[in-house]
C-alpha atoms as one frame of an Amber mdcrd trajectory, in Angstrom:
protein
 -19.877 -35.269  69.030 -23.506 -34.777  70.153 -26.146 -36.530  68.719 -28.730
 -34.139  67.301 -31.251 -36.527  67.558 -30.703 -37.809  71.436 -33.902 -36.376
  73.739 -31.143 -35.909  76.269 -30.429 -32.661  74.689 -33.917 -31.387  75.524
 -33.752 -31.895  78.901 -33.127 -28.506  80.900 -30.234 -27.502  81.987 -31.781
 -26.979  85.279 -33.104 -30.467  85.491 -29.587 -31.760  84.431 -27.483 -29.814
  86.784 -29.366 -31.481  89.322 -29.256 -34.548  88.346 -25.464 -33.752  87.749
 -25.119 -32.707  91.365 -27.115 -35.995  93.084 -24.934 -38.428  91.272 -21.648
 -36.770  92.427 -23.359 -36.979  96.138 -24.170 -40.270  95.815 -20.813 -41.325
  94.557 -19.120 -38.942  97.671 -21.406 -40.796  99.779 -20.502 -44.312  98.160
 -16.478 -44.329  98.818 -16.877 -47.625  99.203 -17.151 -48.160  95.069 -13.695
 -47.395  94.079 -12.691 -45.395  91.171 -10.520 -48.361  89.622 -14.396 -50.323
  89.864 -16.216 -48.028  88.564 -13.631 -47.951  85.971 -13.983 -51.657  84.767
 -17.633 -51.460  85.411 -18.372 -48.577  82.886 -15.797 -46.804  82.335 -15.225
 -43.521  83.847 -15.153 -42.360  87.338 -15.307 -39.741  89.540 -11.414 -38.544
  88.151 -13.604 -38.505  84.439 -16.202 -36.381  85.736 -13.592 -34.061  87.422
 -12.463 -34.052  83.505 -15.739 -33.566  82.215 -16.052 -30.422  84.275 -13.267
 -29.261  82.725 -14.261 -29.952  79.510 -17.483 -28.116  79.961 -15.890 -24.501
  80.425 -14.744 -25.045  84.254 -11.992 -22.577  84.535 -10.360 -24.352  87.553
  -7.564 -26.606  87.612  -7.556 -30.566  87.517  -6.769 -30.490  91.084  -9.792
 -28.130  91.674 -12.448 -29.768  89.325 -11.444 -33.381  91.217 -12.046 -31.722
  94.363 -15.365 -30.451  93.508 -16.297 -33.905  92.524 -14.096 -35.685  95.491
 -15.540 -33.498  98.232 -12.127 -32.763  99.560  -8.462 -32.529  98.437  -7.216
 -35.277  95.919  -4.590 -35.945  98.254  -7.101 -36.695 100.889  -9.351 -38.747
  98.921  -6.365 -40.952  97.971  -5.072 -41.656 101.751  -8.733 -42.172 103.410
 -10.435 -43.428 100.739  -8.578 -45.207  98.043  -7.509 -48.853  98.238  -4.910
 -50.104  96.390  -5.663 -51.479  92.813  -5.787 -55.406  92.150  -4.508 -56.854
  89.215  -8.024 -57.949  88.662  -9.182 -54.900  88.872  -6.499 -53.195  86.737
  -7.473 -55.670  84.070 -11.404 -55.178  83.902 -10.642 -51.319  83.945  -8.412
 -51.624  80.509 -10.893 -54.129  79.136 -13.771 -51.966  79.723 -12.098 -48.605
  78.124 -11.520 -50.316  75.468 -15.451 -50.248  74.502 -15.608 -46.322  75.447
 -16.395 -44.314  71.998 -14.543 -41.768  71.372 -17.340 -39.393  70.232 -18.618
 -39.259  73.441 -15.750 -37.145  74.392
């Protein structure tokens, strides 16, 4: 559900699809903040965005939207860049979904 009344929805698309574009960067160029983290922290992560994509009319795959967002195969991703998950970790990540809203889906 978008809100009608958000100024985010005036912002070009142009403008947006850049933005879009410099956060996946970044967040290819930060490996080092795991998905499970940045799943406790707020929520979604690069996997979501892959999603997102998707979502948005993207007419590839899950396995092709991840890798637009991943910068390479998920398979790759996972063995050169993925650490296994804490307990900890797994914990903050449930606790934090649990404040996601389901209208921004």
């Amino acid at each position: 559900m978008t809100d009608t009344n958000d100024p985010l929805d005036t912002l070009e698309d142009a403008v947006a699809a850049a933005t879009f574009r410099r956060l996946v960067r970044h967040l290819r160029h930060r490996h080092d903040a795991q998905n499970i983290e940045l799943m406790g922290l707020a929520g979604f992560c690069r996997n979501c965005l892959a999603d997102w994509i998707r979502d948005a009319g993207y007419e590839g795959d899950k396995a092709q939207a991840r890798e637009l967002v991943h910068g390479m195969p998920m398979d790759e991703w996972k063995a050169t860049r993925q650490q296994p998950a804490t307990q900890e970790q797994i914990e903050a990540m449930e606790k934090s979904l649990t404040k996601n809203r389901a209208d921004l889906r």
